[in-house]
NUFI-994208 format. One record per residue (C-alpha): residue in one letter; z, x, y. Coordinates in Angstrom, 1 decimal, decimal comma. Each point is the difference from the previous one (the first is absolute). Layout:
BEGIN
<pt res="A" w="Z" u="X" v="Y"/>
...
END
This chain:
BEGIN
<pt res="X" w="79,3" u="100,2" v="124,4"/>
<pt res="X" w="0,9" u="-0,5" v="-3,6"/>
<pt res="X" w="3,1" u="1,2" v="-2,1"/>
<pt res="X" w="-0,1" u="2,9" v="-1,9"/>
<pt res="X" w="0,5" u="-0,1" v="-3,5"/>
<pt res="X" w="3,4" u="-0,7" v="-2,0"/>
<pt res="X" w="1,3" u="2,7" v="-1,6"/>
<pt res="X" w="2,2" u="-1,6" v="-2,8"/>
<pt res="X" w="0,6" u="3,5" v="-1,5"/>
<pt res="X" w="2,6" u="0,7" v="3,3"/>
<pt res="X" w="2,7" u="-2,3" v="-1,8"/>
<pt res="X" w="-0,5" u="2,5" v="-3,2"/>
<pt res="X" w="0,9" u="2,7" v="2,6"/>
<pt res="X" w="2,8" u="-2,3" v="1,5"/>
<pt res="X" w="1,1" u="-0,5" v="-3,7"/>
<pt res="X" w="0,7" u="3,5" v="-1,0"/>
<pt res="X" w="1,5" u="0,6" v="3,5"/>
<pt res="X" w="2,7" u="-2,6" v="-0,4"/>
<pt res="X" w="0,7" u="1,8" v="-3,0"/>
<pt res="X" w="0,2" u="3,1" v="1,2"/>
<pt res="X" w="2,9" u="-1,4" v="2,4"/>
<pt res="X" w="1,6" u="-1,6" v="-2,6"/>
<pt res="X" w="0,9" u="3,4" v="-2,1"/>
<pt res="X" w="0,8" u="1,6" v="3,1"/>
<pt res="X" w="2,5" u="-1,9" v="0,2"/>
<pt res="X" w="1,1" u="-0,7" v="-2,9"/>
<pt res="X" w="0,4" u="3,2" v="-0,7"/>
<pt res="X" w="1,9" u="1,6" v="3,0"/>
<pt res="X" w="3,2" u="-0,4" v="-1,5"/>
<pt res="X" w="-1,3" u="1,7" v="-2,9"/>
<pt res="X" w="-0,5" u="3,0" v="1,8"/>
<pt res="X" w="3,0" u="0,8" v="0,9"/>
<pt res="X" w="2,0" u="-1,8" v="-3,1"/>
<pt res="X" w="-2,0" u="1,4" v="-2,4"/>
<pt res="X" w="-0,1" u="4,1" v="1,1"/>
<pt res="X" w="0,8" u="1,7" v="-3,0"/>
<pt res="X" w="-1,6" u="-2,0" v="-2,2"/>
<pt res="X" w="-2,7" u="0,9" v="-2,6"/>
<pt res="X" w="-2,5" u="-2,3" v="1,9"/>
<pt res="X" w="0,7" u="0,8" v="3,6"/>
<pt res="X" w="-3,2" u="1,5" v="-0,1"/>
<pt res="X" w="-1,2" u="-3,5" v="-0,5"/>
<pt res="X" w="1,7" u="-1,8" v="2,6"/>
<pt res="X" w="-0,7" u="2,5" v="2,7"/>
<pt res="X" w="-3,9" u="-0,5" v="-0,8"/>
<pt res="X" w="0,1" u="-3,9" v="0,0"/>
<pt res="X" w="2,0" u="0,2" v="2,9"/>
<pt res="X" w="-2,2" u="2,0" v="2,3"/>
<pt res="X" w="-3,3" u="-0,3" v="-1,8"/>
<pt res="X" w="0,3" u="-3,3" v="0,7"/>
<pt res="X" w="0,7" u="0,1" v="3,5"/>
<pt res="X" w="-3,8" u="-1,7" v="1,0"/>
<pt res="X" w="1,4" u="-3,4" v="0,7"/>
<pt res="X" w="0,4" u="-0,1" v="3,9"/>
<pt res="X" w="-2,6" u="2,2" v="0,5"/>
<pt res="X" w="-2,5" u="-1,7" v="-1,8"/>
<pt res="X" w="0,6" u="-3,0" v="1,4"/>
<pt res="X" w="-0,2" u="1,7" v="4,1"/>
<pt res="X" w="-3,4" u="0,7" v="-1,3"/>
<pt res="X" w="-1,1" u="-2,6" v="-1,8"/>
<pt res="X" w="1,5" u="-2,5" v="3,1"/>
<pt res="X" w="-2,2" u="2,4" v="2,4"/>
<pt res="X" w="-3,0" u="0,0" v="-2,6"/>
<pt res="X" w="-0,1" u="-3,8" v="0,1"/>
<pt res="X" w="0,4" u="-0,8" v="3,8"/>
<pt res="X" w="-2,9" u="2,6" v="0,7"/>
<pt res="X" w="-2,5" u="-0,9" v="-2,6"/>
<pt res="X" w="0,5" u="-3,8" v="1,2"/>
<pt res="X" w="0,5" u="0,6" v="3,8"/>
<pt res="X" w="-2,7" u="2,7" v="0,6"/>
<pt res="X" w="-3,2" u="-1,7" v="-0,8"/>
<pt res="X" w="1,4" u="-3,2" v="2,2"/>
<pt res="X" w="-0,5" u="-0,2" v="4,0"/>
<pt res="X" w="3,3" u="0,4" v="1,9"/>
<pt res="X" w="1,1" u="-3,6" v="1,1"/>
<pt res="X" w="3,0" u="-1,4" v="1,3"/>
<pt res="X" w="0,4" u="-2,8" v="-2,4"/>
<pt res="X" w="-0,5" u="2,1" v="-2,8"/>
<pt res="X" w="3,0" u="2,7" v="0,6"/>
<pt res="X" w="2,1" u="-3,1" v="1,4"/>
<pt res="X" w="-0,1" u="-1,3" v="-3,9"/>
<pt res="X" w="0,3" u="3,4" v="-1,1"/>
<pt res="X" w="3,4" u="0,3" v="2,0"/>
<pt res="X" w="0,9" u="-3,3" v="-1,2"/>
<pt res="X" w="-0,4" u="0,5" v="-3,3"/>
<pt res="X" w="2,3" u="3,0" v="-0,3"/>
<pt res="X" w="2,4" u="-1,7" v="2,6"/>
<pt res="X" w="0,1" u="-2,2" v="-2,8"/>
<pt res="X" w="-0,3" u="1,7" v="-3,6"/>
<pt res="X" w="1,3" u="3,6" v="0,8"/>
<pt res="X" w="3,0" u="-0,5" v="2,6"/>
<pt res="X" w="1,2" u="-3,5" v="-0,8"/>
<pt res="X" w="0,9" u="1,5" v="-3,5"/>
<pt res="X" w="1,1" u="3,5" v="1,2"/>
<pt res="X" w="2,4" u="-2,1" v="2,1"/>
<pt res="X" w="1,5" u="-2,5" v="-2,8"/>
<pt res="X" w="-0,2" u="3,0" v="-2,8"/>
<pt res="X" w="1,9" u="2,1" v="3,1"/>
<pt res="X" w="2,7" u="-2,6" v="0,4"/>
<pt res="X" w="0,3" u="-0,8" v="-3,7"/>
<pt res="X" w="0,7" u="4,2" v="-0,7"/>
<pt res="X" w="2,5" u="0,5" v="3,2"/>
<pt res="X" w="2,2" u="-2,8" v="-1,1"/>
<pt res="X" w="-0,4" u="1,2" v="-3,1"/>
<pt res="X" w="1,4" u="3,5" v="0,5"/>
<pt res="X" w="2,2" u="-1,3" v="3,2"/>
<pt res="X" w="1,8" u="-1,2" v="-3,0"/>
<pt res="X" w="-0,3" u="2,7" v="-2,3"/>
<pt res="X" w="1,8" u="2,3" v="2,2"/>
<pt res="X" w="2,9" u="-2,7" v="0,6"/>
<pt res="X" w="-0,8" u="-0,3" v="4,1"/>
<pt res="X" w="1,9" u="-2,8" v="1,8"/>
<pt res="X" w="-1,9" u="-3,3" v="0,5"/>
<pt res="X" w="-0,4" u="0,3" v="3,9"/>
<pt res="X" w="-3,3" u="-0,8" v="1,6"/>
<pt res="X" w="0,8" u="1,8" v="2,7"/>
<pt res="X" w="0,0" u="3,2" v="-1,7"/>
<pt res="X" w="-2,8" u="-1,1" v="-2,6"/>
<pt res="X" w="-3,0" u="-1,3" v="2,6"/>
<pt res="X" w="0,2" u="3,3" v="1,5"/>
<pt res="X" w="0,0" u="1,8" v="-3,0"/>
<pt res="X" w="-3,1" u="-1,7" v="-1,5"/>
<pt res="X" w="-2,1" u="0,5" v="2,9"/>
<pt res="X" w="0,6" u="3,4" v="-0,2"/>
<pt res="X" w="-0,7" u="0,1" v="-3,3"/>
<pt res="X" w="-3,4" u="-2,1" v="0,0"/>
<pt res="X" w="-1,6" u="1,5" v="3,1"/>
<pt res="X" w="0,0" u="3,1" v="-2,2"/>
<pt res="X" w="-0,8" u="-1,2" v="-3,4"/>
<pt res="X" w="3,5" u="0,9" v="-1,7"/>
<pt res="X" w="1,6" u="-3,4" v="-0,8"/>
<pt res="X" w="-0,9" u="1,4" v="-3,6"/>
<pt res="X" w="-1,3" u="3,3" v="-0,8"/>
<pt res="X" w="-3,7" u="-1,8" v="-1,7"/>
<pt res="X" w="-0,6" u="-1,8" v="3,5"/>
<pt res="X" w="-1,1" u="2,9" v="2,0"/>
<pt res="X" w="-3,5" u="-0,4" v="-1,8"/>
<pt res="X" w="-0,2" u="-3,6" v="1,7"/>
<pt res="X" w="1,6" u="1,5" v="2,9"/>
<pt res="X" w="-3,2" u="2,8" v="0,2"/>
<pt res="X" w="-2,3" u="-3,0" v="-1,0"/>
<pt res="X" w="0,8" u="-1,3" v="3,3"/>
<pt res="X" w="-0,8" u="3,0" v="2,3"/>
<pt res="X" w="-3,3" u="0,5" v="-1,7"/>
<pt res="X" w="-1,2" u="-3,8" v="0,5"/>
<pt res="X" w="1,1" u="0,5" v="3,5"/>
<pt res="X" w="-2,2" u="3,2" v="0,1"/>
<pt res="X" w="-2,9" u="-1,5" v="-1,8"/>
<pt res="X" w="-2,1" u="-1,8" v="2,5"/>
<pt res="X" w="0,3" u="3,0" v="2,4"/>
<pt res="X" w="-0,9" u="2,3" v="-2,8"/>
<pt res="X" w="-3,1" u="-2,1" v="-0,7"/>
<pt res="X" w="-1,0" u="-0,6" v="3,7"/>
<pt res="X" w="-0,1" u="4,0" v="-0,1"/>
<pt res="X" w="-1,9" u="0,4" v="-2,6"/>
<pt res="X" w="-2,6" u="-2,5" v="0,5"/>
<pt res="X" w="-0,2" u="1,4" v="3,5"/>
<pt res="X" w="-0,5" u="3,7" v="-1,4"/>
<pt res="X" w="-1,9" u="0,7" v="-3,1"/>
<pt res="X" w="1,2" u="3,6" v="-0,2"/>
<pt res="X" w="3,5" u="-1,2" v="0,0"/>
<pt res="X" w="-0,6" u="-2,4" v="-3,1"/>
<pt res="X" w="-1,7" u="2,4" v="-1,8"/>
<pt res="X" w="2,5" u="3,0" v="0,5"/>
<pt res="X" w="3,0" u="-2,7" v="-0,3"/>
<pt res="X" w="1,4" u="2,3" v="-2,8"/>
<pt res="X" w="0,4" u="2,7" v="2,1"/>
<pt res="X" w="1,2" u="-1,6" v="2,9"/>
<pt res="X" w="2,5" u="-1,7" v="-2,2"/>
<pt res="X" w="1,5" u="3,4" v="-1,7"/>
<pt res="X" w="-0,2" u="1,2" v="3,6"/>
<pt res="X" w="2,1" u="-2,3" v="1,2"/>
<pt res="X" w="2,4" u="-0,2" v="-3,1"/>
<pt res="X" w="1,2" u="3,9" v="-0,3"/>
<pt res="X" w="0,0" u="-0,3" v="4,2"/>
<pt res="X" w="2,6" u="-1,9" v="-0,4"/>
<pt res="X" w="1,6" u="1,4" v="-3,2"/>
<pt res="X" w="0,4" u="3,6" v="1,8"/>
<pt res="X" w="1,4" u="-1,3" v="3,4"/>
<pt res="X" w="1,9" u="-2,4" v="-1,4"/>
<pt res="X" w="1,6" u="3,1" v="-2,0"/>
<pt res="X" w="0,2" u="2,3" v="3,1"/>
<pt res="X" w="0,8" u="-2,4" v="2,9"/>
<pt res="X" w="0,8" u="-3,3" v="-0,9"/>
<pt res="X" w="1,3" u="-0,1" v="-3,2"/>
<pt res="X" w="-0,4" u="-4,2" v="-0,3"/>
<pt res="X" w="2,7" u="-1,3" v="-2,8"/>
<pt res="X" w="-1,6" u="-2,1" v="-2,7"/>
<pt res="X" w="-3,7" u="1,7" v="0,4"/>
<pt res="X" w="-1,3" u="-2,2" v="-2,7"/>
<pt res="X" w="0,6" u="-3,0" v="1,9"/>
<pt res="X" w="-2,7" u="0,7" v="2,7"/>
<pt res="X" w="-3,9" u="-0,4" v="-0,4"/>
<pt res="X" w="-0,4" u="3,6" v="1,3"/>
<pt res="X" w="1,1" u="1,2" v="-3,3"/>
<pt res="X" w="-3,0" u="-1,6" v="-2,2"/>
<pt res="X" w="-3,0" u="0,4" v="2,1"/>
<pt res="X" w="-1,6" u="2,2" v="-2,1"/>
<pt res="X" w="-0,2" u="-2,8" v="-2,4"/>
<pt res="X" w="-0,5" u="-2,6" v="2,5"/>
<pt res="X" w="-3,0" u="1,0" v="1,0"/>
<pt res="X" w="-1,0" u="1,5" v="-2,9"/>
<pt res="X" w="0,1" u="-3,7" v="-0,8"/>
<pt res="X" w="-2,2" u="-1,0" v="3,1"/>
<pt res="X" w="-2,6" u="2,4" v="-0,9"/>
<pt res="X" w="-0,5" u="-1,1" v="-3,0"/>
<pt res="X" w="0,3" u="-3,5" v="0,5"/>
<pt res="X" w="-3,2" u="0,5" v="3,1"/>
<pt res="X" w="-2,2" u="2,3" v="-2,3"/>
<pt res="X" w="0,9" u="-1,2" v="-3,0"/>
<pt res="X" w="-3,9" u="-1,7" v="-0,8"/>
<pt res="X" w="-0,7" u="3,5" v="0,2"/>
<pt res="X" w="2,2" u="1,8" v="-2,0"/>
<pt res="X" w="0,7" u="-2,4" v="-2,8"/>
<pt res="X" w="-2,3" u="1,8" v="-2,1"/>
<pt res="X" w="1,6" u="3,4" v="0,1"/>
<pt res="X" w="3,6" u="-1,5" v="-0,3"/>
<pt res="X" w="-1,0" u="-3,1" v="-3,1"/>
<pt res="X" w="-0,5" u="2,1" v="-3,4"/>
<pt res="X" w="-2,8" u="-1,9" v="-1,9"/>
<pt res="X" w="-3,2" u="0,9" v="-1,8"/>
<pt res="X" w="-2,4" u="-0,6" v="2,8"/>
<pt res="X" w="1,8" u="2,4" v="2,7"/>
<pt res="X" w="0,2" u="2,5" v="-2,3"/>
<pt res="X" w="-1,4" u="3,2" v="2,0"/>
<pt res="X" w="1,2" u="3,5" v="-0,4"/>
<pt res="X" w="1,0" u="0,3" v="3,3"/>
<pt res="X" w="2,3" u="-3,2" v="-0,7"/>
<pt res="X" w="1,4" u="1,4" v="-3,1"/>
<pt res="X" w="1,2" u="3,0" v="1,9"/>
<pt res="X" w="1,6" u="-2,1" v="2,7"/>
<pt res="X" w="1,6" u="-2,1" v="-2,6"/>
<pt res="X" w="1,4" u="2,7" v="-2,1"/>
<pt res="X" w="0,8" u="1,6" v="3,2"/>
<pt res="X" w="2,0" u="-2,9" v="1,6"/>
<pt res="X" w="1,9" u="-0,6" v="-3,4"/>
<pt res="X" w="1,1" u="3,9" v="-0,3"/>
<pt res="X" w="1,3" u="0,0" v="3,5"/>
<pt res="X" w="1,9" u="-3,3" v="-1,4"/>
<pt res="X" w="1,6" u="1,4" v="-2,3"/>
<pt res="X" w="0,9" u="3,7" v="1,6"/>
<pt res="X" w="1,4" u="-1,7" v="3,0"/>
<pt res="X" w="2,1" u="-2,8" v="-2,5"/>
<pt res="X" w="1,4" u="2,7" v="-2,4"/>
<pt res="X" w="0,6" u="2,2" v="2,7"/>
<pt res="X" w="2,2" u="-2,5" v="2,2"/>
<pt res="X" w="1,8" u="-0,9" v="-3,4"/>
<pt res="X" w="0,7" u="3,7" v="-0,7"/>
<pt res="X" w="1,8" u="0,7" v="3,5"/>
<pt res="X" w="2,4" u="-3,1" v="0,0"/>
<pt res="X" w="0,4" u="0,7" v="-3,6"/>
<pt res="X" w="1,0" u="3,6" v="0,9"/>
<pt res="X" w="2,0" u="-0,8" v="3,3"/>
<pt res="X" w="1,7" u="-2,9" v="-2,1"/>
<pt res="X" w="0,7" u="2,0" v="-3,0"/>
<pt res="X" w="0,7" u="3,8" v="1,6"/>
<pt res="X" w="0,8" u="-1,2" v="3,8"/>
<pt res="X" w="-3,3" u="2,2" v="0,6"/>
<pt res="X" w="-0,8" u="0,0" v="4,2"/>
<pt res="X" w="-3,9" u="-0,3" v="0,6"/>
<pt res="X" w="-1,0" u="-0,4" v="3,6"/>
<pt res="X" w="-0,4" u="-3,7" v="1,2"/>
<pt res="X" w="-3,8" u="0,7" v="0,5"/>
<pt res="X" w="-0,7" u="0,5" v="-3,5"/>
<pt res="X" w="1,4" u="-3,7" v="-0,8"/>
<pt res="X" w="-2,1" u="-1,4" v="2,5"/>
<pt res="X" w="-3,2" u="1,6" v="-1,1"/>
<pt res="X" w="0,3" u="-0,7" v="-3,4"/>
<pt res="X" w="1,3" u="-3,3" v="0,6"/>
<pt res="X" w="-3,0" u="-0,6" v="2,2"/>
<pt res="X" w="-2,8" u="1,5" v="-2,0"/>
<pt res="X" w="1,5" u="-2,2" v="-3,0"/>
<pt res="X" w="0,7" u="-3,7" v="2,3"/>
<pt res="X" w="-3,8" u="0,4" v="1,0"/>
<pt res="X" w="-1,7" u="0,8" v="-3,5"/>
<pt res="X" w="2,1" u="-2,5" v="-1,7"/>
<pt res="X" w="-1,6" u="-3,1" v="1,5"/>
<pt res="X" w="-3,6" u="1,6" v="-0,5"/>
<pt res="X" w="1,0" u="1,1" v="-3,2"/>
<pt res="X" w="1,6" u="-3,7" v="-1,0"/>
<pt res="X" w="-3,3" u="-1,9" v="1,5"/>
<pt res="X" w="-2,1" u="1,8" v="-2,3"/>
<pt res="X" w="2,2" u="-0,9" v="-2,4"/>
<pt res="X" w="-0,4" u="-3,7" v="0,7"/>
<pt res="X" w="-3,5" u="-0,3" v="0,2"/>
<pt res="X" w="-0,6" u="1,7" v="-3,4"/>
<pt res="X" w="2,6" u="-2,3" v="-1,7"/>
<pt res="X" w="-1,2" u="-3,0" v="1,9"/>
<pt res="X" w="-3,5" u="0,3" v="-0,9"/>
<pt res="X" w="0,6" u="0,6" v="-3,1"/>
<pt res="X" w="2,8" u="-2,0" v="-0,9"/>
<pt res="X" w="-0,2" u="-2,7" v="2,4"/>
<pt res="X" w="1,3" u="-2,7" v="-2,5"/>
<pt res="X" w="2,4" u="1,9" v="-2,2"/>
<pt res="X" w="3,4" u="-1,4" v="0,3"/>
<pt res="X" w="1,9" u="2,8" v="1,5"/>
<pt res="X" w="-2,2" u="0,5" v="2,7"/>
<pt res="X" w="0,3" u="-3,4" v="0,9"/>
<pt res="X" w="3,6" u="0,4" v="0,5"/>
<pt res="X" w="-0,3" u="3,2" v="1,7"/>
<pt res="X" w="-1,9" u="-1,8" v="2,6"/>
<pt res="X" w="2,5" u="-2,5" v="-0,3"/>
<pt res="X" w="2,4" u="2,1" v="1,0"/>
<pt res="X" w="-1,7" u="1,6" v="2,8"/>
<pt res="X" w="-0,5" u="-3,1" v="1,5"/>
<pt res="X" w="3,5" u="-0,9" v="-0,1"/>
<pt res="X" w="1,3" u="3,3" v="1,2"/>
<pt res="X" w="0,8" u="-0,2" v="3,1"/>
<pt res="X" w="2,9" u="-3,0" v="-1,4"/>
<pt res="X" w="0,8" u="2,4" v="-2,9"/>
<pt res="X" w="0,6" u="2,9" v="2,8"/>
<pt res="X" w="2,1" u="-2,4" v="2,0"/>
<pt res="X" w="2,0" u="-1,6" v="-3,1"/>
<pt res="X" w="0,5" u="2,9" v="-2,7"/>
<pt res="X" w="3,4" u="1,8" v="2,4"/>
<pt res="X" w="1,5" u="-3,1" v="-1,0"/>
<pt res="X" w="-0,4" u="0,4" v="-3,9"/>
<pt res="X" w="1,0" u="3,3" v="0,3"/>
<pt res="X" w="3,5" u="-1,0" v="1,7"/>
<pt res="X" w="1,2" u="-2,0" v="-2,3"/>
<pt res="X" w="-1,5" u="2,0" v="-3,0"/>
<pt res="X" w="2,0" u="2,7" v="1,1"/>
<pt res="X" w="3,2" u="-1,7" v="0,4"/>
<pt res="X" w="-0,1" u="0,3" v="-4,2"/>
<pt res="X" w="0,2" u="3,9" v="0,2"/>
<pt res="X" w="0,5" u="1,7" v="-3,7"/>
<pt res="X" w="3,5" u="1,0" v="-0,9"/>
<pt res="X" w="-0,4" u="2,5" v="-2,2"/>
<pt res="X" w="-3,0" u="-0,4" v="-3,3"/>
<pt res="X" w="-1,8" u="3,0" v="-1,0"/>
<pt res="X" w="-3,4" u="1,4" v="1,8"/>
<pt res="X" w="-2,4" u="-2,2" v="-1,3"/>
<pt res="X" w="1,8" u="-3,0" v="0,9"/>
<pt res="X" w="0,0" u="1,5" v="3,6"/>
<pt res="X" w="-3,7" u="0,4" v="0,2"/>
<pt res="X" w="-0,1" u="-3,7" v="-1,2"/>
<pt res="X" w="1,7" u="-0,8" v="2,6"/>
<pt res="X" w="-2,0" u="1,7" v="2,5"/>
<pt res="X" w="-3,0" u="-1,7" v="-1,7"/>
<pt res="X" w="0,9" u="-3,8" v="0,1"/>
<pt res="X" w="0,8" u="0,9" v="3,8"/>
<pt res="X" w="-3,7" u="0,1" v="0,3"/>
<pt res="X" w="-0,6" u="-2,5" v="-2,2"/>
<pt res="X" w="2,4" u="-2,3" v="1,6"/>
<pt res="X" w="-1,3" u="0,6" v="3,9"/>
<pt res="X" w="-3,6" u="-0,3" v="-1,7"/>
<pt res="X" w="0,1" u="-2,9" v="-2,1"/>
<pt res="X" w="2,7" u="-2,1" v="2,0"/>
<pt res="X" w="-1,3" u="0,2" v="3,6"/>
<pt res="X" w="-4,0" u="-0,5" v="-1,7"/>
<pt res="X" w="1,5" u="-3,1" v="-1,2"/>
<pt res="X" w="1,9" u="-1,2" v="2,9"/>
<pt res="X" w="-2,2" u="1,0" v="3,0"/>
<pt res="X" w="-2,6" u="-2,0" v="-2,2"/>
<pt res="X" w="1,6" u="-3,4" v="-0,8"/>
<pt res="X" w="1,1" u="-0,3" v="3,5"/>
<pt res="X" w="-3,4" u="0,5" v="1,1"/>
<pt res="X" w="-1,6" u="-2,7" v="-2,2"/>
<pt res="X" w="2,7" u="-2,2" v="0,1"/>
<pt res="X" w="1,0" u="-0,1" v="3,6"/>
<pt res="X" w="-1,5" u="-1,0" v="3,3"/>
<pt res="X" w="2,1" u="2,5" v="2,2"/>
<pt res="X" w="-0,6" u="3,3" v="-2,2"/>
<pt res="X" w="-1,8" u="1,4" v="2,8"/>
<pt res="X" w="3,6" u="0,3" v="2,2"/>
<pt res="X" w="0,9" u="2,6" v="-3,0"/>
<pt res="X" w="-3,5" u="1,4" v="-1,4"/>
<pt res="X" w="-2,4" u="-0,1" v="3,3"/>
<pt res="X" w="-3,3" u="-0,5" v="-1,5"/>
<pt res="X" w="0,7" u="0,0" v="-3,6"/>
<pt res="X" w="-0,4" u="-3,3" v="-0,6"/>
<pt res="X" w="-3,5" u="-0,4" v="1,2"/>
<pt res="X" w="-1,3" u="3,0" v="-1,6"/>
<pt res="X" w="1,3" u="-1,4" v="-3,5"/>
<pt res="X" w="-1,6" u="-3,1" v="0,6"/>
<pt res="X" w="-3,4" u="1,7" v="1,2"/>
<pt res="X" w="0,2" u="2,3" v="-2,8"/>
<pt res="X" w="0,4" u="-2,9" v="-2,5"/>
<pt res="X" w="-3,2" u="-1,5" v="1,7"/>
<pt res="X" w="-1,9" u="2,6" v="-0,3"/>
<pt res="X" w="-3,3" u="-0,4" v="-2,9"/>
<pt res="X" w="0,1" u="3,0" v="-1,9"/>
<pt res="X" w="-2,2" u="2,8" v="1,0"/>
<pt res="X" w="-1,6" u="3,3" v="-0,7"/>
<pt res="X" w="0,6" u="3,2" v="1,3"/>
<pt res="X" w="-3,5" u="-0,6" v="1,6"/>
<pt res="X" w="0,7" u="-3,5" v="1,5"/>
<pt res="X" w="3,1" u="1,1" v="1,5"/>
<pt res="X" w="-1,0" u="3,6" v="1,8"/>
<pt res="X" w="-3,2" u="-2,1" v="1,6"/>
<pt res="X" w="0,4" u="-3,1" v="0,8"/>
<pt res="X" w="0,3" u="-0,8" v="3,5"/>
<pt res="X" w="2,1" u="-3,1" v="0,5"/>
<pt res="X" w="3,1" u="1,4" v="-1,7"/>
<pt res="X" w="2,5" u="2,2" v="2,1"/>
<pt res="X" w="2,6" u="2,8" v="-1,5"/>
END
């Protein structure tokens, strides 16, 4: 059976996601440095409206596997190189990255040099995702590629389970968001695959029916219909109610110590992580079509492909920016500050994660599959929007 098309347009998406994680964190400082301040306003919203980064990528991760696994027969050989591969690109460089941030902070807090004490420390630490407080994405990266092929045996096995994957998957999700509050009360709820299955499968569904639906998700000319229009407008509105109204309550709890009920964060924040990655793929493919060789979209994709090193790296830029803290200066010189944090993690870790990819023979240990995607991507003959949504020997 042949491959699906290649969607080039999901690096776009990975692009803006990376970013997204990047002023997240480059701005939680901020939020609680900077209270009081004329822009607070400001950091609050770039700190949480900007919180699409892991999210995105869950789905994307889940959009990919399905719309390349779903059309293809169920083989042995072919999920044993699956496994392989992210034996190999996704927990050979959670490991090393793991290692490199636990000695890291063993010596930050001024521990004692004893193995004894450390091995079982790290262990701990890495069988939960917490040997830095970015690896739990990896960490839930891992649990969902260990899901996967039973996910997609099921679904290939039952039609009506593919097709109402979204439900099943939001089922699932506040299942375990309301016992988890009432009975087991698990520490660390972000760290478990559980907590993002709305998107996950959100992801999957997409990624199965996605020949189907591309037409009422792409804005272009030819699908305009007013029934599309509607849904558009529609799915954009939600956007942005369910954005500005997560921004507003962490804003207000930050700002006034206001209580809201920890159902209203989750909704919001769920209705907002599952439009954003619709919301961002529209936005690629109307960009990439029509300014597939403008410069900056060329290094938006860039950076999307790069992302997952960037994601890995940027913690490391930000420690030692941050050992330069601001003694005194007036505001503006603060909110510098906080800006060439972002600049720095940006810019720095883009660089880095890219040299040692091109120049290097062992970038894979750090970067997983980063390296061969930059050198695919720099194979690639330049396309149309046309050429790259159709043609059938290309993959995602």
């Amino acid at each position: 059976m042949e491959r699906r098309a290649k969607l080039t347009e999901i690096d776009i998406v990975r692009g803006i996601a990376i970013l997204g994680v990047l002023m997240v964190h480059s701005t939680s400082f901020a939020t609680e440095a900077m209270k009081g301040a004329s822009l607070y306003g400001v950091y609050n919203f770039l700190n949480i409206f900007s919180k699409i980064g892991t999210t995105s990528f869950i789905l994307l991760s889940s959009f990919v596997l399905f719309y390349n696994y779903y059309p293809q027969p169920l083989t042995v050989q072919r999920f044993t190189k699956f496994y392989r591969n992210r034996l190999l690109y996704i927990v050979v460089p959670y490991l090393v990255f793991s290692i490199i941030y636990f000695i890291l902070r063993w010596y930050q807090n001024g521990f004692a040099w004893d193995i004894s004490e450390m091995w079982p420390s790290f262990l701990k630490k890495v069988s939960k995702g917490q040997a830095y407080t970015h690896l739990y994405f990896v960490f839930i990266s891992i649990q969902l590629y260990l899901l996967f092929p039973i996910l997609l045996f099921l679904m290939k096995r039952f039609k009506w389970l593919a097709a109402s994957a979204v439900l099943v998957g939001l089922a699932l999700q506040w299942a375990f968001f309301l016992y988890n509050r009432e009975y087991w009360q698990v520490t660390n709820r972000g760290s478990w695959s559980p907590t993002y299955f709305g998107q996950y499968f959100l992801g999957a569904w997409l990624g199965i029916y996605f020949d189907r639906i591309k037409s009422w998700l792409m804005i272009a000319k030819a699908n305009v219909t007013k029934a599309k229009v509607t849904v558009w407008i529609c799915l954009w509105t939600a956007w942005l109610a369910a954005g500005i109204s997560y921004v507003t309550i962490f804003y207000n709890a930050r700002m006034y110590k206001t209580a809201y009920h920890n159902a209203l964060y989750d909704g919001l924040w769920d209705i907002y992580t599952m439009l954003t990655p619709l919301v961002l793929m529209q936005i690629a493919f109307l960009i990439g079509g029509r300014m597939k060789s403008s410069f900056w979209i060329g290094k938006l994709r860039h950076l999307g492909i790069v992302s997952f090193g960037v994601y890995l790296f940027h913690p490391l830029v930000l420690l030692i920016y941050r050992k330069y803290p601001l003694n005194g200066g007036g505001t503006m010189i603060h909110h510098a500050w906080y800006a060439g944090g972002f600049l720095c993690a940006l810019l720095i870790s883009w660089i880095v994660v890219t040299l040692i990819c091109r120049l290097t023979s062992w970038s894979w240990i750090l970067f997983g599959s980063v390296p061969a995607q930059l050198k695919a991507a720099s194979a690639e003959p330049k396309r149309t929007v046309e050429s790259t949504t159709s043609s059938p020997s290309a993959s995602v």
